[in-house]
C-alpha positions, 0 to 999 in steps of 0.5 A: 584079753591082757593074758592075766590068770584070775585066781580064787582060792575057796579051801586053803592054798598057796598063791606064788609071787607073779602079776594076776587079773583077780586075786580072790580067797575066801578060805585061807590063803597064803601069798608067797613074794611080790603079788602084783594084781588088778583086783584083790578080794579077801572073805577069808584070811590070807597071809604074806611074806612079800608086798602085795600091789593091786591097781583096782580095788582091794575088798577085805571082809575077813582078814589081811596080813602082809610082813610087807606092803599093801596097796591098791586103787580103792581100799575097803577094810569091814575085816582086818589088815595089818601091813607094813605100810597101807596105800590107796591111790583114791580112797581108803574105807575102814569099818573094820580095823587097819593096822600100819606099823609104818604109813597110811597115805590115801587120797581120803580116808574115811573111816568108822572102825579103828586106825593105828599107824606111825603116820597118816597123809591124805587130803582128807580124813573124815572119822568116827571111830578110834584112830592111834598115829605115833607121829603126824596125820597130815591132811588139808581137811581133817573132821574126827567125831571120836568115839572112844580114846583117841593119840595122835603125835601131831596134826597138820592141816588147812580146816582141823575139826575134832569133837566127840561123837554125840548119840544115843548109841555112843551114850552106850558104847563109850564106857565099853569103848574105853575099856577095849583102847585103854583109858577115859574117853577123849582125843589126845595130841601129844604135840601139837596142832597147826592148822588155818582154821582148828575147831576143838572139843573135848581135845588135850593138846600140848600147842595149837597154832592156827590164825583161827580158833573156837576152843570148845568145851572140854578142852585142855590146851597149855599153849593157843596161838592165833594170828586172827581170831580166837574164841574160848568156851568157859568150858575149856581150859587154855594155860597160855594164850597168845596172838601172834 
């Protein structure tokens, strides 16, 4: 036993700051301070004025939201969590909605729902839905099929893929999509790109740095810079081209 209170709130109450086993609500909880704990599982909603730290896995199927914040060994978002900051020691799975007013870091990210933040890190981000970065997604291996409209201020990385999501379903869903994230469907980097290897479609950027690169179609970059190799679809628009 390592003398740690379980806790499970299944009406409404309030949790104070302190070190717990499992933390579980699934009515409406309201965490007060620091709580630290070894497993956290939210089915209902639950609020937080203090950081919320858990060393196993964070489980939110309801809804999440801390002033401060959160992280855990394994995250799984199907609900929503806003957070200060958001940290997975392993991985972070989103179907539901994550919003950071600061930063995402996780060993990998995956990810189907929506992702806003100021800046993402993790080794690997792997994508089908909509995600929103103010400044950089830094990541060794970064693969998007995007869905609906998409920003990132830059992006940094060994192997960049980024392309629309291409099925039936998204046929359907991509004009509603549009609506709900504000604009015609596409992946916008505001800066620029830098990568070793960067595969693009359907991507407006300011600059792509890389030594290898395959412009697909409905791209729209206004400076390619390569040290090896470059193909370009007919498809795509590339103001400035240069080998460096």
């Amino acid at each position: 036993m390592n003398g740690k209170i379980d806790i499970k709130i299944s009406g409404s109450g309030v949790i104070g700051g302190g070190e717990y086993g499992a933390v579980r609500i699934s009515g409406s909880g309201t965490l007060k301070d620091t709580v630290r704990c070894e497993e956290l599982r939210i089915s209902g909603s639950a609020r937080s004025d203090g950081e919320i730290a858990c060393t196993g896995e964070v489980a939110i199927s309801g809804s999440a939201h801390t002033e401060k914040d959160l992280s855990g060994g394994e995250i799984a978002v199907s609900g929503s969590l806003r957070a200060s900051s958001v940290a997975a020691q392993k991985e972070l799975r989103v179907s539901g909605s994550v919003r950071a007013q600061e930063k995402i870091r996780a060993g990998s990210v995956k990810f189907s729902g929506s992702l806003s933040c100021r800046e993402l890190e993790a080794e690997r981000v792997e994508g089908s839905g909509a995600i929103r970065c103010e400044g950089l997604l830094n990541a060794e291996d970064v693969d998007l099929a995007f869905r609906s409209r998409c920003t990132v201020g830059s992006i940094g990385g060994g192997t960049v893929r980024i392309r629309p999501h291409k099925n039936r379903e998204t046929a359907v869903r991509l004009p509603l999509l549009s609506s709900l994230f504000g604009g015609a469907d596409g992946f916008e980097v505001t800066e620029a790109i830098e990568a070793d290897t960067a595969a693009l479609e359907g991507v407006k950027a300011e600059r792509v740095t890389c030594r290898i690169a395959a412009i697909g179609a409905g791209c729209t970059i206004d400076l390619l810079q390569y040290s090896e190799t470059a193909e370009i679809s007919p498809d795509a628009t590339v103001k400035k081209c240069e080998k460096v």
